[in-house]
MMTF fields as JSON, N, C-alpha, C and O atoms, coordinates in Angstrom:
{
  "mmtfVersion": "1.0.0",
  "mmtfProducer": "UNKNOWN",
  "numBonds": 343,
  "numAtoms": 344,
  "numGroups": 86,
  "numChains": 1,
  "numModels": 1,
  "chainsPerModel": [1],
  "groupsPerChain": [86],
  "chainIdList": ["A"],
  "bondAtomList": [4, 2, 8, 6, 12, 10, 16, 14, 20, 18, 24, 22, 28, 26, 32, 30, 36, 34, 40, 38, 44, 42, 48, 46, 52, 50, 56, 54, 60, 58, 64, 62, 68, 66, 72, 70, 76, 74, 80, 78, 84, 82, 88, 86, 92, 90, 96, 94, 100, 98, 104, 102, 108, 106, 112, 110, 116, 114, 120, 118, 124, 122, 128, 126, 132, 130, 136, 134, 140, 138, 144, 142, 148, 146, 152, 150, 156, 154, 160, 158, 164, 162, 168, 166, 172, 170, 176, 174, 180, 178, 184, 182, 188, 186, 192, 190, 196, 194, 200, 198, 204, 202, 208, 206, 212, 210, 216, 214, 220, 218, 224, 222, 228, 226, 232, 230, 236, 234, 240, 238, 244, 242, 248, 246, 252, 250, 256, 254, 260, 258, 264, 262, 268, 266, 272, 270, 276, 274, 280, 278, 284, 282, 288, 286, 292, 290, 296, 294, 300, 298, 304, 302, 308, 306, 312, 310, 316, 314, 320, 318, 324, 322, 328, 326, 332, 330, 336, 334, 340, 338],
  "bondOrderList": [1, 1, 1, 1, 1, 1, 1, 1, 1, 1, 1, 1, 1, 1, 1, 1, 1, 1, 1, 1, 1, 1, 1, 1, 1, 1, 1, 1, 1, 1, 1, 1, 1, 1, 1, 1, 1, 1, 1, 1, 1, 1, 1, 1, 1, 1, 1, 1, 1, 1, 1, 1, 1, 1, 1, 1, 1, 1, 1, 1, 1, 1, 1, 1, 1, 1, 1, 1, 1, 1, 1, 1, 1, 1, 1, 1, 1, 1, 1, 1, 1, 1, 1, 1, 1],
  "groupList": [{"groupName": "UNK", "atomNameList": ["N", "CA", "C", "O"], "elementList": ["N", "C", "C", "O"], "formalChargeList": [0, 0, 0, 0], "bondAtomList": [1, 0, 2, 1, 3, 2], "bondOrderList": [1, 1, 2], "singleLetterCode": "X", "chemCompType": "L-PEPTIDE LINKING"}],
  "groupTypeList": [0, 0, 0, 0, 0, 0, 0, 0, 0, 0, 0, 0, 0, 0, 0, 0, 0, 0, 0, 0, 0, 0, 0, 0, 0, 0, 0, 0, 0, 0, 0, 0, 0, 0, 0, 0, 0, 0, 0, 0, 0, 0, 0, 0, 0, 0, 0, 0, 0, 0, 0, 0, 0, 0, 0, 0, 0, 0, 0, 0, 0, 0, 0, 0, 0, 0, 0, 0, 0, 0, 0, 0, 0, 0, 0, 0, 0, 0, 0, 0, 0, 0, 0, 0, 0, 0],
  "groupIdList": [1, 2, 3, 4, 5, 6, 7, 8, 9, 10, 11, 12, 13, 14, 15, 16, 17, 18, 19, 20, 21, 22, 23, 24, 25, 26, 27, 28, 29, 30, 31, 32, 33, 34, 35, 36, 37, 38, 39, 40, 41, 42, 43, 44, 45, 46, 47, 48, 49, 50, 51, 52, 53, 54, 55, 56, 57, 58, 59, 60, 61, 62, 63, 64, 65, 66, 67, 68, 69, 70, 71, 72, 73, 74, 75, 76, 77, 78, 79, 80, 81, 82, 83, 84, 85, 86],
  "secStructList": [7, 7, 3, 3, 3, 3, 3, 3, 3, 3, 3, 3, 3, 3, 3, 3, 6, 6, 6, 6, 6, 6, 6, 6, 1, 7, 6, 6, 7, 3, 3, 3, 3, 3, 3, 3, 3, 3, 3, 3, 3, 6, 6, 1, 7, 7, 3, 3, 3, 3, 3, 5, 6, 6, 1, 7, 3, 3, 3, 3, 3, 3, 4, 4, 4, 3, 3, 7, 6, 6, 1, 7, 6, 6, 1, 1, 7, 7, 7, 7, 2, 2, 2, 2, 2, 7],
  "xCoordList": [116.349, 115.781, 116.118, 116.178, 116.357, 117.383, 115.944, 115.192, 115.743, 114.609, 115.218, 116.212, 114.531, 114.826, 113.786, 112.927, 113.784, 112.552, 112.721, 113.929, 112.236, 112.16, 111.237, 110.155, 111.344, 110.584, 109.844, 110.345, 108.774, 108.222, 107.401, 107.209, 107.121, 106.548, 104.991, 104.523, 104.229, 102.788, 101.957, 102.123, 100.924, 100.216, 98.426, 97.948, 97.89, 96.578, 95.509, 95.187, 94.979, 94.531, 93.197, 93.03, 92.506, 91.695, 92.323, 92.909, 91.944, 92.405, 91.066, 90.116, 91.21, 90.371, 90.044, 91.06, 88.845, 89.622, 89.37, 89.739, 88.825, 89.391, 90.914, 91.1, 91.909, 93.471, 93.324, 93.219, 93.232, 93.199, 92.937, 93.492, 91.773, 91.611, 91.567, 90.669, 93.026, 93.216, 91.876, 91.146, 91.686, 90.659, 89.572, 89.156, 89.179, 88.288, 86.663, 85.627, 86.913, 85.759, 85.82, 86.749, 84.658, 84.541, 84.778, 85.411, 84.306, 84.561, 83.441, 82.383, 84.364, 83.041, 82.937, 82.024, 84.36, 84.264, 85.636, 86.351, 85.759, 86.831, 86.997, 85.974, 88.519, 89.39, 90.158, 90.832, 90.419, 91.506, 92.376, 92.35, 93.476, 94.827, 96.016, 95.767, 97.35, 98.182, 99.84, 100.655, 100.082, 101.084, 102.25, 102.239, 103.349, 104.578, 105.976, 107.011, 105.61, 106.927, 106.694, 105.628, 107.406, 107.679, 108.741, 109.749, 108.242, 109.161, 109.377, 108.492, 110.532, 110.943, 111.697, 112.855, 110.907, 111.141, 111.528, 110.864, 112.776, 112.694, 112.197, 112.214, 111.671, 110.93, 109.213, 108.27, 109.056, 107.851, 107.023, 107.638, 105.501, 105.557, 105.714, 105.921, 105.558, 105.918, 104.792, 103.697, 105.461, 104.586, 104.607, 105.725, 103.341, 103.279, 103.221, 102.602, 103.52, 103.167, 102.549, 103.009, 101.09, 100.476, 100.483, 101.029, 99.851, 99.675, 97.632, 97.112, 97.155, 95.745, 95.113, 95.939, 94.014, 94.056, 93.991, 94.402, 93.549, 93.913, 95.109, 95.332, 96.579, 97.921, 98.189, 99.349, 97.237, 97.873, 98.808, 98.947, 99.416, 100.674, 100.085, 99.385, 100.613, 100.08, 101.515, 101.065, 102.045, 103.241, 102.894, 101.895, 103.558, 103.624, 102.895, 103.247, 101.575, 100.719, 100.464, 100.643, 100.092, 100.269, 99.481, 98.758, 99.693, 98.994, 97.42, 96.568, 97.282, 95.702, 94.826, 93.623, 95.546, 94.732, 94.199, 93.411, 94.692, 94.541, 93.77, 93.906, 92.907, 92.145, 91.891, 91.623, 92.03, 92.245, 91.003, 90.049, 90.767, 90.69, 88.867, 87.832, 89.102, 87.485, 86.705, 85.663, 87.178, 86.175, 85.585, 85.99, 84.588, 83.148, 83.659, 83.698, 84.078, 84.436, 83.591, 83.812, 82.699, 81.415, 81.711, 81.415, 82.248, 82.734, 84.009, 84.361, 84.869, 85.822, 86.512, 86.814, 86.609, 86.724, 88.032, 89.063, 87.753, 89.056, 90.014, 89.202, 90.889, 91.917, 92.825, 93.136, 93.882, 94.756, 95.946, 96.01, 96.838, 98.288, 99.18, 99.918, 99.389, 100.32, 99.931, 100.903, 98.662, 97.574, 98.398, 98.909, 98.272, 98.203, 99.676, 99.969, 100.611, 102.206, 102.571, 103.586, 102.231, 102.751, 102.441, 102.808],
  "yCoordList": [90.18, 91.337, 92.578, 92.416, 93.859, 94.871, 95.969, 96.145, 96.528, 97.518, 98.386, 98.174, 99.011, 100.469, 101.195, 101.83, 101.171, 101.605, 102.98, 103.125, 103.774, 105.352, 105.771, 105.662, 106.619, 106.932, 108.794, 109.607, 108.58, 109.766, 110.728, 110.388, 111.8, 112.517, 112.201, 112.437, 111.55, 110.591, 111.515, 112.712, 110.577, 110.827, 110.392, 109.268, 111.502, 111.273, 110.795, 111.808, 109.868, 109.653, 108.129, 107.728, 107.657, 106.331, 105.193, 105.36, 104.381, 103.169, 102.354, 102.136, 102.001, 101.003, 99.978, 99.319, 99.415, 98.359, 97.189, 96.278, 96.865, 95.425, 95.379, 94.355, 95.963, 96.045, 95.56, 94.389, 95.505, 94.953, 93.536, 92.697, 93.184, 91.748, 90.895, 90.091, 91.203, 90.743, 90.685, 89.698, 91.816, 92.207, 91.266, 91.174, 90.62, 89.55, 90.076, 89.948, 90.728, 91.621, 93.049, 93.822, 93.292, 94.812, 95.964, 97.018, 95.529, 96.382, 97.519, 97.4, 98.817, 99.918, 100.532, 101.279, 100.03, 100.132, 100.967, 101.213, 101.261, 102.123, 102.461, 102.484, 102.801, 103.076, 103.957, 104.315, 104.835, 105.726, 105.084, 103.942, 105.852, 105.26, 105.981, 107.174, 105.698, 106.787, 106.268, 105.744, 106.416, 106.194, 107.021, 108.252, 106.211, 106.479, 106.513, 107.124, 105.481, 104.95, 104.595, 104.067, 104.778, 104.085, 102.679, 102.543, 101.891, 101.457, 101.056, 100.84, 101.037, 101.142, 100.271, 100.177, 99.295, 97.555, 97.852, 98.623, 97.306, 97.645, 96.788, 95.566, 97.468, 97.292, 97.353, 96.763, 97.823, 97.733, 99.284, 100.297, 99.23, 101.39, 101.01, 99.923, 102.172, 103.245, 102.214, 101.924, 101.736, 101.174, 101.533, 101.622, 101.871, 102.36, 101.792, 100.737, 101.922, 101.043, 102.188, 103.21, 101.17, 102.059, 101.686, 100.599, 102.481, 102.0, 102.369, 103.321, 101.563, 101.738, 102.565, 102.821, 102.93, 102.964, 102.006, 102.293, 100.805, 99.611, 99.269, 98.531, 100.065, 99.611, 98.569, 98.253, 98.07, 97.077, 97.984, 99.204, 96.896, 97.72, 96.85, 95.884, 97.5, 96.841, 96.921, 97.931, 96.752, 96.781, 96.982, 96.561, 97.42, 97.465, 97.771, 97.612, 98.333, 99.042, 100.031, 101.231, 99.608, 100.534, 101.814, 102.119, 102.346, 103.927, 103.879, 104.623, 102.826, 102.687, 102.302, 102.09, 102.2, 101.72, 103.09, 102.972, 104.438, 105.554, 106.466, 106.475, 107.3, 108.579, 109.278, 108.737, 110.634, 111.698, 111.504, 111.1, 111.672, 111.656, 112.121, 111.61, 113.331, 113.962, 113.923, 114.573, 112.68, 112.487, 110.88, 110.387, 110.458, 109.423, 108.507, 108.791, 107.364, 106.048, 105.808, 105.052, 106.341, 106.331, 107.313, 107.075, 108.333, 109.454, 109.496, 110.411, 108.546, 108.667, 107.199, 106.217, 107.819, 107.105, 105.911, 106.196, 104.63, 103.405, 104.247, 104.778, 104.615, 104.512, 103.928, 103.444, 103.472, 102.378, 103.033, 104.246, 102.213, 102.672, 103.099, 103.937, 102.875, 103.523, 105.068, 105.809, 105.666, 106.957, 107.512, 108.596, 106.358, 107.631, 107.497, 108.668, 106.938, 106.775, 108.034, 108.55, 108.734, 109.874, 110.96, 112.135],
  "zCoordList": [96.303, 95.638, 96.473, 97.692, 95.941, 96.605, 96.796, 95.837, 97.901, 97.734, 99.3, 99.994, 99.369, 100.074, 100.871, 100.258, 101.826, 102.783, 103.38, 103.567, 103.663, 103.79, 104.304, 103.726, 106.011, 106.73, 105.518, 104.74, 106.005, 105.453, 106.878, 108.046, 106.261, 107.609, 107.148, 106.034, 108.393, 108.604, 107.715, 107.48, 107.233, 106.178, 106.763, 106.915, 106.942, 107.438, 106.267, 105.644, 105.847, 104.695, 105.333, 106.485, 104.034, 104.282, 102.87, 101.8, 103.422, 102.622, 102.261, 103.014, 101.071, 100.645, 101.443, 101.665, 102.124, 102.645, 102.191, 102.932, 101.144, 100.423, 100.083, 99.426, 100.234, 100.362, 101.524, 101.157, 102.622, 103.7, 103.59, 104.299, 102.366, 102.747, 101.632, 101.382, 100.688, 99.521, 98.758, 98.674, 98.255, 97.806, 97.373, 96.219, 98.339, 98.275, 98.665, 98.012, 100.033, 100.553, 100.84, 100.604, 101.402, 102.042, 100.648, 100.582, 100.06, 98.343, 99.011, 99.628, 98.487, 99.235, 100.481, 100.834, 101.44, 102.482, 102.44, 101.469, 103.544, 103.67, 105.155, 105.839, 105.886, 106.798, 107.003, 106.037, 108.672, 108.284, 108.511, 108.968, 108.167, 108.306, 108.43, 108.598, 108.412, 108.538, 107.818, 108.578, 106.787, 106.219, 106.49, 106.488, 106.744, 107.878, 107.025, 107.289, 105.687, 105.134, 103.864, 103.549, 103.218, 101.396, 101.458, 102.151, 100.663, 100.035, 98.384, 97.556, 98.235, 96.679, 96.461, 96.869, 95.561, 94.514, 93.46, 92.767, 93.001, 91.678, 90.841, 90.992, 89.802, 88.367, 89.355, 88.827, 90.243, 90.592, 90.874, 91.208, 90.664, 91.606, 93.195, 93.735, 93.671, 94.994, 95.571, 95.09, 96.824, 97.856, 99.067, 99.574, 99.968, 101.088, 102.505, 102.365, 103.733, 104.363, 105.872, 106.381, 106.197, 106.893, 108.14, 108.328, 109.517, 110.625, 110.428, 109.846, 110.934, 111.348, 112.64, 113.515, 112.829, 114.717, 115.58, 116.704, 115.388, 116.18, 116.509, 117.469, 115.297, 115.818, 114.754, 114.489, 114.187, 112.783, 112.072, 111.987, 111.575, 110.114, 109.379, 109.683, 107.807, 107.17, 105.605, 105.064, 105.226, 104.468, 102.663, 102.079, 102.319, 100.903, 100.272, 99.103, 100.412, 99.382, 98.397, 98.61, 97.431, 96.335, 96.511, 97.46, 95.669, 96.065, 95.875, 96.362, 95.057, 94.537, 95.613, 95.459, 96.885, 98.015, 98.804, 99.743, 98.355, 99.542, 98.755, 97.532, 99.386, 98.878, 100.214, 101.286, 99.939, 101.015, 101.873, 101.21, 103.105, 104.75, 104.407, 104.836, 103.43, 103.657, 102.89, 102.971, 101.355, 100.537, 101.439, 102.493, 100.557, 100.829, 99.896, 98.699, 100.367, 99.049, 98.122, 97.176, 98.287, 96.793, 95.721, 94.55, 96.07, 95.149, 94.728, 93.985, 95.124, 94.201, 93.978, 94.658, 92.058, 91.225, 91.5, 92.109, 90.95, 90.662, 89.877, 89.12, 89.618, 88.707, 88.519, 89.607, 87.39, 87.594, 88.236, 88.433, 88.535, 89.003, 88.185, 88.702, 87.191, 86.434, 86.201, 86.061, 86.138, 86.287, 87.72, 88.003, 88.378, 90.106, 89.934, 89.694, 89.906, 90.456, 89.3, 89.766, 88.067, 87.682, 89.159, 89.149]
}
């Protein structure tokens, strides 16, 4: 499968963090984080890949995992991906 990886300039943001744990737990919870890089699948959307502050990476996440740095994970809304990737 042919895809394409692309440094971006770092992205100060929080992540869901049930993305972190195949969304099994921690629903409600949330992390900062810092997105470094894209990569691009085809027939698939825009996936991100982050560093944590512990130094974890974390690869391929969709955009539906991030909301900006200074909102409260209670206030903002699920939306689907095909919504956020316009």
């Amino acid at each position: 499968m042919a895809y394409l990886n692309a440094d971006i300039p770092p992205i100060y943001c929080k992540i869901r963090k049930e993305y972190l744990y195949d969304l099994t737990k921690h629903h409600g919870e949330s992390e900062d984080c810092c997105v470094f890089s894209v990569t691009s699948i085809t027939d698939r959307a825009l996936l991100f890949n982050i560093m944590l502050p512990n130094g974890a990476c974390f690869w391929r996440l969709p955009i539906s995992a991030f909301f900006q740095e200074k909102f409260d994970r209670t206030v903002v809304p699920d939306m689907p991906i095909d919504q956020l990737q316009l």
